[in-house]
C-alpha positions as CSV (number, residue, x, y, z in Angstrom):
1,X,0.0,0.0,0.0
2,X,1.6,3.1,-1.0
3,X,2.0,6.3,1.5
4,X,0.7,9.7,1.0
5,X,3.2,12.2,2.0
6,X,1.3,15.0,4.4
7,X,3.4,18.3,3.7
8,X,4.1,21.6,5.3
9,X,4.5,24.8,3.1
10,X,6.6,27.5,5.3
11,X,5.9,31.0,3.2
12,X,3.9,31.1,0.4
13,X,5.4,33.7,-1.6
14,X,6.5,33.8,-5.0
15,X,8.4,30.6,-5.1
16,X,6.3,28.8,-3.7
17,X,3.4,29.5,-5.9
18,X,6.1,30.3,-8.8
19,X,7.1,26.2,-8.4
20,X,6.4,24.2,-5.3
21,X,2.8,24.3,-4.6
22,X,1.7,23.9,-8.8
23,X,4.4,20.7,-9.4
24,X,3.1,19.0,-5.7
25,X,-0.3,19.0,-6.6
26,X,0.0,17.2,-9.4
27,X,1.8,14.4,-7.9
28,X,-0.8,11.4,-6.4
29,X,1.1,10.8,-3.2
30,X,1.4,13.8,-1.7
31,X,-1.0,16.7,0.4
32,X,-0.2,19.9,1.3
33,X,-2.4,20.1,4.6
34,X,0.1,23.2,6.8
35,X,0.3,26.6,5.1
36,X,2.4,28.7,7.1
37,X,3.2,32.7,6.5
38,X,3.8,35.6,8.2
39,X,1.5,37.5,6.2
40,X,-1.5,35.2,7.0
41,X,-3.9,35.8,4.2
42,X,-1.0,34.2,2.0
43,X,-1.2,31.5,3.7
44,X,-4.9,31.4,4.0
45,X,-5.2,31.8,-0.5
46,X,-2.6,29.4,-0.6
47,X,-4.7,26.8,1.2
48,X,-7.7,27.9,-0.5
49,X,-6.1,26.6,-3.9
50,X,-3.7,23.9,-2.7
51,X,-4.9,22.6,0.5
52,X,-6.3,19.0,0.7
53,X,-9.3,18.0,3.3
54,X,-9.5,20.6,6.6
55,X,-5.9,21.9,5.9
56,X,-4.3,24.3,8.8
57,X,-3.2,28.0,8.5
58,X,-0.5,29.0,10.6
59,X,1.9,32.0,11.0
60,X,4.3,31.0,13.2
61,X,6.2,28.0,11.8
62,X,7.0,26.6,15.1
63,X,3.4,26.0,15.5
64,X,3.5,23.4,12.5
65,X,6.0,21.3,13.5
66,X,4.5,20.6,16.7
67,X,2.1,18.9,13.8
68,X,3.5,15.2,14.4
69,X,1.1,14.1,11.0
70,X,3.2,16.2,9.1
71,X,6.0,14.2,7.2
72,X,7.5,16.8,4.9
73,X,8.4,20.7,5.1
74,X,9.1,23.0,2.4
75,X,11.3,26.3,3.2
76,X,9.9,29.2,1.1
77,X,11.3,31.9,3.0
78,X,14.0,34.5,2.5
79,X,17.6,33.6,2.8
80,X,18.2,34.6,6.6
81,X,15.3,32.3,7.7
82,X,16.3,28.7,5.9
83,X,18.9,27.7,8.7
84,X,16.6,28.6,11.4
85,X,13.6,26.7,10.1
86,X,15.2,23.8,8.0
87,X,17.0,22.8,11.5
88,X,14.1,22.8,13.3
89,X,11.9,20.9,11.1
90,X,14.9,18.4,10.9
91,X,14.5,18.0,14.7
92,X,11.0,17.5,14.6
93,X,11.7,14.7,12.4
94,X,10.7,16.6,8.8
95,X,12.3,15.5,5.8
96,X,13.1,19.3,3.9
97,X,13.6,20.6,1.0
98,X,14.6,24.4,1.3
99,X,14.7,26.4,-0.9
100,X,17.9,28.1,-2.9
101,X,20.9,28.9,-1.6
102,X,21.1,26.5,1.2
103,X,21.9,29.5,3.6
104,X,22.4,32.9,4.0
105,X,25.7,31.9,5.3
106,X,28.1,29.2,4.9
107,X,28.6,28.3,8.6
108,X,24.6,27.9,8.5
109,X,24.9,25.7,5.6
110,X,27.2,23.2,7.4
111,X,24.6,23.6,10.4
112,X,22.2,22.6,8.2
113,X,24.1,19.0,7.1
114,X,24.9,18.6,10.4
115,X,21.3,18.1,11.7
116,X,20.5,16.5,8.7
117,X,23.3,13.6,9.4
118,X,22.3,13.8,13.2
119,X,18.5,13.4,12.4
120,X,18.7,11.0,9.2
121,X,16.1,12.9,8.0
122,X,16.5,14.0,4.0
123,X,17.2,17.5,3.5
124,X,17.6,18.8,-0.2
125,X,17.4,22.5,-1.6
126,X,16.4,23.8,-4.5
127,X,18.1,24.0,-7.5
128,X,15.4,23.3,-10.0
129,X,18.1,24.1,-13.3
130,X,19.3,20.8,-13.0
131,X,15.8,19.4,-13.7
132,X,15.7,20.9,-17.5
133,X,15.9,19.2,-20.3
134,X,19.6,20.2,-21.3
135,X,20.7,20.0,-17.9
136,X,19.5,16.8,-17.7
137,X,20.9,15.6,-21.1
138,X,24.5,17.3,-20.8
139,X,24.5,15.9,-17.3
140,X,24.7,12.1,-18.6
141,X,27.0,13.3,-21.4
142,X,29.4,14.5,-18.6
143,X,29.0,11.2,-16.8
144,X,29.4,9.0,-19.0
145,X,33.2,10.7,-19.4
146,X,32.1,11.7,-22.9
147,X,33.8,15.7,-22.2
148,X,36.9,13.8,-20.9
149,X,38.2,15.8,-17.7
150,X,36.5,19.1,-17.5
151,X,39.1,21.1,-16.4
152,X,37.7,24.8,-17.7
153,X,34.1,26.2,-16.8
154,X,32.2,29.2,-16.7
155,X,29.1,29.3,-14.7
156,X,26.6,32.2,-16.4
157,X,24.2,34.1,-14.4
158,X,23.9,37.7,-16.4
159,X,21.0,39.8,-16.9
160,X,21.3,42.9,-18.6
161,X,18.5,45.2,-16.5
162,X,16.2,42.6,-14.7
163,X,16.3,43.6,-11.0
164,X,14.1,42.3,-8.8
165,X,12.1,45.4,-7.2
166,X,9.7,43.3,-4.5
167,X,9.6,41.6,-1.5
168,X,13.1,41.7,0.2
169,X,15.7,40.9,-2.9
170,X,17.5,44.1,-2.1
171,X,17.9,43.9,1.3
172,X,21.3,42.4,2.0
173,X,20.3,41.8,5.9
174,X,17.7,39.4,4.3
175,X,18.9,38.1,1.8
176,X,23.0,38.1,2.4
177,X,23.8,39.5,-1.4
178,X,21.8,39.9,-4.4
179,X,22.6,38.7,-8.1
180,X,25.4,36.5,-7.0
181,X,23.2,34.4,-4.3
182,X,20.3,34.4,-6.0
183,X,20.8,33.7,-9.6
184,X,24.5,33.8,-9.6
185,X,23.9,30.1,-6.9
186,X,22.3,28.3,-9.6
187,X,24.8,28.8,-12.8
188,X,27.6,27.8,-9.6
189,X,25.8,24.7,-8.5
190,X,24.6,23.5,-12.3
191,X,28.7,24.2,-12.8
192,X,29.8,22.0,-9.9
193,X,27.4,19.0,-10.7
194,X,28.4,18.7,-14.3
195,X,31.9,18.6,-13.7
196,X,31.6,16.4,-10.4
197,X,33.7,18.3,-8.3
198,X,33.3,19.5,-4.8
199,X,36.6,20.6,-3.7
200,X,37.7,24.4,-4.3
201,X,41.2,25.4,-3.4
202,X,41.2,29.4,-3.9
203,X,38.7,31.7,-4.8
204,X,39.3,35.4,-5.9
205,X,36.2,37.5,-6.3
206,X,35.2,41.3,-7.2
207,X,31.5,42.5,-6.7
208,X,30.1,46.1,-8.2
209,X,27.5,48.8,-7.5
210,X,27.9,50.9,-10.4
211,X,24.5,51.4,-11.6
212,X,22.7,50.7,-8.6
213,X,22.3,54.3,-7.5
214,X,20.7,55.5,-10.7
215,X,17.2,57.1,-10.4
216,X,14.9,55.5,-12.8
217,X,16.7,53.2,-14.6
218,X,15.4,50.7,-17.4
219,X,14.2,47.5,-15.7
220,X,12.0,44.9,-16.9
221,X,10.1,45.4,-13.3
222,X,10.1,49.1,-13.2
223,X,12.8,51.5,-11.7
224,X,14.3,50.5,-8.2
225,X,14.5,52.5,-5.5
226,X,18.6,53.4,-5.3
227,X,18.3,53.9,-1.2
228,X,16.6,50.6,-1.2
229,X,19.7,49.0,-3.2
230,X,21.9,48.0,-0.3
231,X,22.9,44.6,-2.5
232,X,25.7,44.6,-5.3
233,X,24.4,45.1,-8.8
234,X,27.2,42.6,-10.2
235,X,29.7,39.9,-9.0
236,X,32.7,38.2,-10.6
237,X,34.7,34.9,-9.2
238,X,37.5,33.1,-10.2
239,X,37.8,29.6,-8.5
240,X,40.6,27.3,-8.4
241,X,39.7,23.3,-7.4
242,X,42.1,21.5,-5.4
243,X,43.0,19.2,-8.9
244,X,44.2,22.2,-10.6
245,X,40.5,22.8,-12.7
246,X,39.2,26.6,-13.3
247,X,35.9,28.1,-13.3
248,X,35.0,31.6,-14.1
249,X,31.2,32.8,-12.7
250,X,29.7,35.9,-13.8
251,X,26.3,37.3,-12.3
252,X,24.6,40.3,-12.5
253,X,21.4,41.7,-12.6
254,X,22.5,45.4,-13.8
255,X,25.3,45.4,-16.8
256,X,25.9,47.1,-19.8
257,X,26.2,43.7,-21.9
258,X,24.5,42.0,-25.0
259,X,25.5,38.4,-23.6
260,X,22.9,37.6,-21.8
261,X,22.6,34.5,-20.4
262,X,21.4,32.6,-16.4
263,X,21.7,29.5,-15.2
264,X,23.4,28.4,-17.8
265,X,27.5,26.9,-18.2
266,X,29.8,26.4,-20.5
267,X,32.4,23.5,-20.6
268,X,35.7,22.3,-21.3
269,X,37.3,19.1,-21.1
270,X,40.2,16.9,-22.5
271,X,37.7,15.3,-24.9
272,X,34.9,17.5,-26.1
273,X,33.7,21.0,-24.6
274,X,29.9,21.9,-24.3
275,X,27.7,25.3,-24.0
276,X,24.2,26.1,-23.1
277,X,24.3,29.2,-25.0
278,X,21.3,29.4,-27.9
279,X,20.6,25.8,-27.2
280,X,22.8,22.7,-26.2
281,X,26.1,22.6,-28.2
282,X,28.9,19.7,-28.1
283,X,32.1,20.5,-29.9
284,X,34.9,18.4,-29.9
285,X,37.6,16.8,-32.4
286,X,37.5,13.8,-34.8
287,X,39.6,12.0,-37.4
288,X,41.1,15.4,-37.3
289,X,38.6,17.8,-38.2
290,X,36.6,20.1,-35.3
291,X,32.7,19.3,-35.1
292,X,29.8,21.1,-33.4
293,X,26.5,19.3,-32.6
294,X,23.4,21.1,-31.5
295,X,21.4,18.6,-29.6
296,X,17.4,18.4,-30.5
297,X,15.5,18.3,-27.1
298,X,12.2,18.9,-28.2
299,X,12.1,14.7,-29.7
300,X,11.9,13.5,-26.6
301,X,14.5,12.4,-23.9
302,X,15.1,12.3,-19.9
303,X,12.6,13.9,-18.5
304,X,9.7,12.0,-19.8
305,X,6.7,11.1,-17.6
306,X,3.3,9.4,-18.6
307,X,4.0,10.2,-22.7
308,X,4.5,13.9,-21.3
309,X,7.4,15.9,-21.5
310,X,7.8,17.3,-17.4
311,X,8.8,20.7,-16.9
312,X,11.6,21.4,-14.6
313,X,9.8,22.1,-11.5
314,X,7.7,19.0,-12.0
315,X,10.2,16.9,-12.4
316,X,12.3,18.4,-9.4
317,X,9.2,17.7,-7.1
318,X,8.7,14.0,-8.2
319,X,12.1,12.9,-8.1
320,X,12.4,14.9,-4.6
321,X,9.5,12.2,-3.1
322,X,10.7,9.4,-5.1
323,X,14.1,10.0,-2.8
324,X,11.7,9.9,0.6
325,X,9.7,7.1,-0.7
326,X,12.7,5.1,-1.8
327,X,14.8,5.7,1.0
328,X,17.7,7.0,-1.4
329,X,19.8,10.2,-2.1
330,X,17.8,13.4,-3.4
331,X,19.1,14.6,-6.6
332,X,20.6,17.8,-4.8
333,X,22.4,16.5,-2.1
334,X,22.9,18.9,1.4
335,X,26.5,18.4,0.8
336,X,26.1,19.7,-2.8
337,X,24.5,22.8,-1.8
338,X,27.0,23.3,1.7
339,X,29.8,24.2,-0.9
340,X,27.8,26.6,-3.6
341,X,27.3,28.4,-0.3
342,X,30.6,28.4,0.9
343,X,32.3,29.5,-2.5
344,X,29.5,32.3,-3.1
345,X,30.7,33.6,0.5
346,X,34.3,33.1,-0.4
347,X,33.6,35.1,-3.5
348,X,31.8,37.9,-1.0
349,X,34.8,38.0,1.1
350,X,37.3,38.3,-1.5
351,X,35.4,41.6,-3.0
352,X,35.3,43.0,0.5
353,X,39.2,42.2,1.7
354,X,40.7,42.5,-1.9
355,X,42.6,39.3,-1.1
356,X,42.1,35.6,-2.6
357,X,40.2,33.2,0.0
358,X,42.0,29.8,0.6
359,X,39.9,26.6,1.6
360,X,41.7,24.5,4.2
């Protein structure tokens, strides 16, 4: 007899209305039956829509997880709080999937695995990118050794003028940074998983605020407020991995660029290189003549589910249960996510000090 998972939504904001509520319920083993906010008549629409038989409203979280019926909790709030409530839904013996990053900072990060390993509870976070199509399908290409050793990388996270002007994405006390750790955390992490490697040596890092300040700027949500703007508009890294590998991330959400381009990375190994600019491309060499292949993902592939393609999001969510139901490793493991946060504040420090950052 198959169990139906009883889950917890903690804030129902954009994200979680953006991804996690839609993808959950259409999956067959799962109810949302907790909505918890701060703002309580979010909560209140969001169980309105999503909630299943005499679901609860809260707006104190620690009220939910005195819930022992609950079996699942998804973190939807800003950056500061994910520690905070991921740990003590762990304790109260919640599986969770937070949302991205792991952590406002990196020491809360590596809280955050520690509870998880003390309460063998799964904990996950989430990076949705790696649920696309091409993700997906470059993914088993760089598994199956076909790139050779990827020693060269750039992680992309550029917008040209797309700032986010609500909720608290410009607050750095929230949030901990802005383009960087919030779009600038998912080119890193897509980065890290394709080229399998966990283990940063040095990292040197520059972050901007050169058009922050401007008074009604071109935005695709409308001018920001510049007093508002305590984040930087743009941050640079350069990261060196312990075998010798480089990988160059770029993230803004302010420059005066054409190359536009997020969540997306670029690739190069001893046997073939890869990009995820204008599609999915594989060069590489053969009986001595250079080749390019653009990969056609709309005939089917990966992420295929009941004769339907899944979109990212959907796919994330089902896998995410699978993992709880089949007692194995979520797709994004904590340990994953503990080093994207620890480079992206590596990267932080390095702009503040002017001085490379050295792991270990």
């Amino acid at each position: 007899m198959s169990t139906t998972y009883r889950i917890a939504i903690i804030g129902c904001g954009g994200i979680a209305n953006g991804k996690h509520m839609p993808s959950l319920s259409k999956l067959d083993n799962v109810e949302m039956v907790a909505f918890c906010d701060i703002i309580s008549e979010k909560a209140q629409e969001a169980a309105a829509k999503y909630g299943k038989g005499e679901a609860r409203v809260y707006e104190d979280y620690r009220e939910v997880l005195k819930d022992s019926s609950i079996d699942i909790v998804h973190v939807c709030t800003p950056n500061d709080s994910h520690a905070e409530i991921t740990i003590a839904a762990l304790e109260a013996g919640k599986h969770v999937m937070s949302e991205k990053p792991m952590a406002k900072t990196a020491s809360d990060a590596r809280r955050m695995v520690e509870a998880a390993k003390r309460t063998g509870k799964k904990l996950t976070v989430g990076y949705n990118n790696r649920f696309r199509g091409d993700s997906q399908h470059l993914y088993k290409i760089c598994s199956e050794g076909e790139l050779g050793e990827i020693y060269f990388a750039k992680a992309h996270a550029i917008r040209r003028r797309a700032v986010p002007t609500w909720g608290v994405f410009l607050d750095e006390e929230k949030q901990g940074g802005g383009p960087l750790i919030d779009i600038g955390t998912h080119a890193l992490d897509l980065t890290l998983w394709m080229m399998n490697n966990y283990e940063p040596a040095v990292v040197l890092g520059t972050s901007y605020h050169k058009l922050s300040g401007r008074e009604n700027a071109a935005n695709a949500w409308g001018p920001w407020d510049p007093a508002k703007f305590t984040v930087e508009d743009s941050a640079f890294g350069m990261i060196t991995m312990k075998n010798g590998a480089t990988i160059i991330l770029e993230s803004s959400w302010a420059l005066n660029t054409l190359e536009v381009d997020e969540a997306k990375c670029t690739l190069s190994g001893t046997e073939g290189g890869a990009d995820m600019k204008g599609g999915l491309r594989i060069n590489g060499e053969k009986h001595s003549r250079l080749f390019t292949t653009e990969v056609e993902l709309q005939a089917g592939g990966v992420a295929f589910y009941d004769g339907k393609a899944e979109v990212a999001s959907d796919l994330e969510m089902r896998l995410w249960i699978q993992a709880i139901e089949n007692d194995t490793d979520p797709v994004v493991t904590p340990e994953q996510a503990c080093v994207v946060s620890e480079i992206l504040e590596a990267i932080y420090e390095s702009a503040k000090t002017g001085k490379a950052v050295y792991f270990d």
